[in-house]
C-alpha positions as CSV (number, residue, x, y, z in Angstrom):
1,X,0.0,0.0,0.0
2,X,0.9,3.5,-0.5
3,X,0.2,5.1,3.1
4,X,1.0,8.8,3.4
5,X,1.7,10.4,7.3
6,X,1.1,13.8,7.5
7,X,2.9,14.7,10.9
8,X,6.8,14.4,11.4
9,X,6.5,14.0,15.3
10,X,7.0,11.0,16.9
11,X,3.8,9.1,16.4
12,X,4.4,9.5,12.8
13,X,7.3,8.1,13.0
14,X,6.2,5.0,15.1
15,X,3.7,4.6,12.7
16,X,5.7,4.7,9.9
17,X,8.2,2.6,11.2
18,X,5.6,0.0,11.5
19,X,4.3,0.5,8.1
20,X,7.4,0.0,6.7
21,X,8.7,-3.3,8.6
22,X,5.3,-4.4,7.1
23,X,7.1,-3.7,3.5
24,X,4.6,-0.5,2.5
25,X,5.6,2.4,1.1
26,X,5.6,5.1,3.1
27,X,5.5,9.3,1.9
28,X,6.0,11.4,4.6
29,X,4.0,15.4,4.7
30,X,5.4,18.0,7.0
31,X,5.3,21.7,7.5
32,X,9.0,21.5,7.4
33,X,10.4,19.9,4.5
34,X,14.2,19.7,6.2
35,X,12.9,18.0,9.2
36,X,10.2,15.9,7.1
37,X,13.5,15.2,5.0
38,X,15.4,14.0,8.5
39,X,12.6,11.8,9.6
40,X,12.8,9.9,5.9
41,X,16.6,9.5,6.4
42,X,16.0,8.0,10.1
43,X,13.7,5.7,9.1
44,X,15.8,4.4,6.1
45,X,18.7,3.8,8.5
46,X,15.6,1.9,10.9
47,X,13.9,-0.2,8.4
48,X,16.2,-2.0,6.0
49,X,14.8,-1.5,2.5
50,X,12.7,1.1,3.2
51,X,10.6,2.6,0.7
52,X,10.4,5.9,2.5
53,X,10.4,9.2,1.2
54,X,9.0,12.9,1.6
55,X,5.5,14.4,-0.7
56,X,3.8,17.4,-0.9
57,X,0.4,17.5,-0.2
58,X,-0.9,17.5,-3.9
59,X,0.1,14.1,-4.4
60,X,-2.2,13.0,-1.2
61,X,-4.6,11.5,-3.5
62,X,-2.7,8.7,-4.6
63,X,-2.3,7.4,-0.7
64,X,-4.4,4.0,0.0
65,X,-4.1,5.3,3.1
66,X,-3.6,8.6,4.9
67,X,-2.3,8.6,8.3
68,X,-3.3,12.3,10.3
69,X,-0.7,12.2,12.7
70,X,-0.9,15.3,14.2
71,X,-3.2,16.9,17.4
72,X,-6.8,16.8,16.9
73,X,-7.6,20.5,16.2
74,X,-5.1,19.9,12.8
75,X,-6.6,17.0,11.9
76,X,-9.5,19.1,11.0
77,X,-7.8,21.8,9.6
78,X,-6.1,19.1,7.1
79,X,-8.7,17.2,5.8
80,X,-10.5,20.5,5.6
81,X,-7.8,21.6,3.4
82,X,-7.4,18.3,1.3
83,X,-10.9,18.5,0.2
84,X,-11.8,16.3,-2.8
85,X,-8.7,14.9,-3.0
86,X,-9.3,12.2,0.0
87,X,-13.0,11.1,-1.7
88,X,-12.6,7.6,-1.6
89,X,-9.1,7.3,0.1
90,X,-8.8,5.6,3.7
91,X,-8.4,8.7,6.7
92,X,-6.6,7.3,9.7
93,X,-7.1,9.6,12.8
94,X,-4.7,9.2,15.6
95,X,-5.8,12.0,17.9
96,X,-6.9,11.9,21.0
97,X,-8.6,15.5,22.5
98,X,-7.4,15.4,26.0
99,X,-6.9,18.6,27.8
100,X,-3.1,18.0,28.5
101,X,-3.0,20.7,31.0
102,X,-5.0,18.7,33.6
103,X,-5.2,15.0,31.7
104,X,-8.4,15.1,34.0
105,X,-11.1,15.6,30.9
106,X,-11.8,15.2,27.1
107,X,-11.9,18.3,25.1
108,X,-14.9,17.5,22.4
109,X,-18.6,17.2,24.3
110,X,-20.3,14.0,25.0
111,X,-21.8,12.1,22.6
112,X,-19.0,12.7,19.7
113,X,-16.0,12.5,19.3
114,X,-12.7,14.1,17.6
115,X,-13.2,11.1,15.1
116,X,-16.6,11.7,13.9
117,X,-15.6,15.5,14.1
118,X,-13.0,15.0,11.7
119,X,-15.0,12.9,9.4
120,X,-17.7,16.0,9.4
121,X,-15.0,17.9,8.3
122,X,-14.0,16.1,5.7
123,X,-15.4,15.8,1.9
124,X,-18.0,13.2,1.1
125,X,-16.3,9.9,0.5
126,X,-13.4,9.8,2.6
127,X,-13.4,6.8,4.8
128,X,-12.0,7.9,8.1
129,X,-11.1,5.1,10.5
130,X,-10.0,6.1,14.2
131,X,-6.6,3.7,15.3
132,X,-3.4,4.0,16.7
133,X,-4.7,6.8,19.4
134,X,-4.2,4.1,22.5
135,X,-0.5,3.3,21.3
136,X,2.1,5.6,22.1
137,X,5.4,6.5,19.7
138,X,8.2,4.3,21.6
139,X,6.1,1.3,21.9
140,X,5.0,1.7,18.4
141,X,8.8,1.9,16.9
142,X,9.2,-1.6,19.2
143,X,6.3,-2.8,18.2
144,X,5.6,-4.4,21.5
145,X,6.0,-3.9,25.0
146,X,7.5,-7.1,27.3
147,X,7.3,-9.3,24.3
148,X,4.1,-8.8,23.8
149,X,2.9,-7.4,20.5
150,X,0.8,-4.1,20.2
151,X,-3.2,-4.3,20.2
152,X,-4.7,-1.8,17.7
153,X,-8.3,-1.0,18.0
154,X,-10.0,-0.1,14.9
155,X,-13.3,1.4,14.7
156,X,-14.8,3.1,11.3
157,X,-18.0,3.0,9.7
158,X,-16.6,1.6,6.2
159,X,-15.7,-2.2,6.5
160,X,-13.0,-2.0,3.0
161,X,-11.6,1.0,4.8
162,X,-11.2,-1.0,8.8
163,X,-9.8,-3.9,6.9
164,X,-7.2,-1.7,5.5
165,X,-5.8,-0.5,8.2
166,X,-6.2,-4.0,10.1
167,X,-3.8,-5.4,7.2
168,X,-1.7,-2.2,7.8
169,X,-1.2,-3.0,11.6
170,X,-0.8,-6.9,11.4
171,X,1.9,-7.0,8.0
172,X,3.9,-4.7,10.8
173,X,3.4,-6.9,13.6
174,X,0.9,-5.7,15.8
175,X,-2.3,-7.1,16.8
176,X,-5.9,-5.3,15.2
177,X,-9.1,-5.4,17.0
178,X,-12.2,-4.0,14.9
179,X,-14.5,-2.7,17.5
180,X,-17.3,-1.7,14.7
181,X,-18.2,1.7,13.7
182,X,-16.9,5.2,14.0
183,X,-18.9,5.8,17.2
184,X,-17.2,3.6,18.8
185,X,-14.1,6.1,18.7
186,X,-16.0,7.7,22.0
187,X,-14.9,4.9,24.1
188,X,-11.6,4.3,22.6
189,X,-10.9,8.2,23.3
190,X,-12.0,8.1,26.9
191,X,-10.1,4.9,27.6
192,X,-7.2,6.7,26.0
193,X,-7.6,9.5,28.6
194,X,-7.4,7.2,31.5
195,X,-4.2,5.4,29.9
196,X,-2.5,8.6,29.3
197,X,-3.5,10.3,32.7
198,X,-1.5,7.0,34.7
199,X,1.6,8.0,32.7
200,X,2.0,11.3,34.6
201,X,2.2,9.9,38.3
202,X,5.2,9.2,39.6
203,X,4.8,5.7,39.6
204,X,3.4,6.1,35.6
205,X,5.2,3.5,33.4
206,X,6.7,6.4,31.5
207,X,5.1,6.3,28.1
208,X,5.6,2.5,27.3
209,X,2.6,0.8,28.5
210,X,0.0,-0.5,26.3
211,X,-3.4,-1.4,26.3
212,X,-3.7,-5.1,25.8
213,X,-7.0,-7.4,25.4
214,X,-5.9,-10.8,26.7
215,X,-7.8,-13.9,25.5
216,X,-8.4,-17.2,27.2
């Protein structure tokens, strides 16, 4: 697949580090073209054979798959912004809207969430799919945590497009769990805020836990 990241921070690099061990090719879209241009180069020296390499926005719409890898409030601004050009195409949102002053509360009102936000804001046919928002950046570069590999939870309201991004997450070694439709992004958000609020207490695992569904 052809997945694009649009976010040179860290998740975007986990992600794309897991994209690539799972032999995509991945296009990386930044504000900064010399520090998207750094991220390519560390992930070529990560990934053996990497197909890895920085695009501008115009060429968005010939992703399979395009990864929003930044904060929630520019998640909407991009797919704003990208219009037509995501009709059809499958919209990963990573976000989670946590006021990260407090970790104490979600920053969208019940009975949404920044998922189905973003898909309001985004032109008719783009599939988004909410995933990789209860993973954090150095567990997803590992790709597990104790050994154990990565749970990603998938919920979007297009089966093609939750399928997609379940064969992104398991050719790079993680574990995907379709939880059903986009709503279902509420729950995955608020869990999200619980896991992120333990990491700032003293005894907090220090951004390398994970949340893990364990099956008899």
């Amino acid at each position: 697949m052809q997945v694009f990241i649009v976010g040179t921070g860290n998740m975007g690099g986990g992600i794309a580090t897991r994209a690539l061990v799972g032999r995509h090719a991945v296009r990386l879209i930044g504000r900064d073209p010399a520090r998207a241009q750094e991220l390519a180069e560390t992930l070529g020296g990560r990934v053996p054979g990497a197909d890895v390499d920085v695009a501008d926005a115009a060429a968005v719409g010939d992703a399979d798959v395009v990864v929003l890898a930044v904060p929630f409030d520019s998640a909407k601004e991009v797919v704003a912004s990208y219009g037509e050009k995501l009709a059809g195409t499958t919209v990963v949102d990573i976000s989670n809207p946590v006021d990260f002053t407090t970790f104490d509360s979600l920053t969208v009102p019940p009975g949404t969430s920044a998922a189905e936000q973003i898909a309001a804001a985004a032109a008719p046919g783009a599939h988004v799919v909410k995933a990789f928002n209860t993973t954090f950046a150095g567990t997803l570069v590992a790709g597990e945590v104790d050994g154990v590999p990565l749970d990603v939870f998938i919920a979007g309201d297009d089966q093609a497009s939750r399928e997609r991004v379940a064969e992104l997450a398991s050719s790079g070694g993680l574990n995907p769990i379709d939880v059903g439709g986009l709503h279902h992004a509420r729950e995955l958000e608020g869990i999200q805020l619980l896991h992120m609020a333990l990491q700032t207490r003293p005894d907090g695992p220090g951004w390398m836990s994970t949340l893990k569904i364990i099956r008899p």
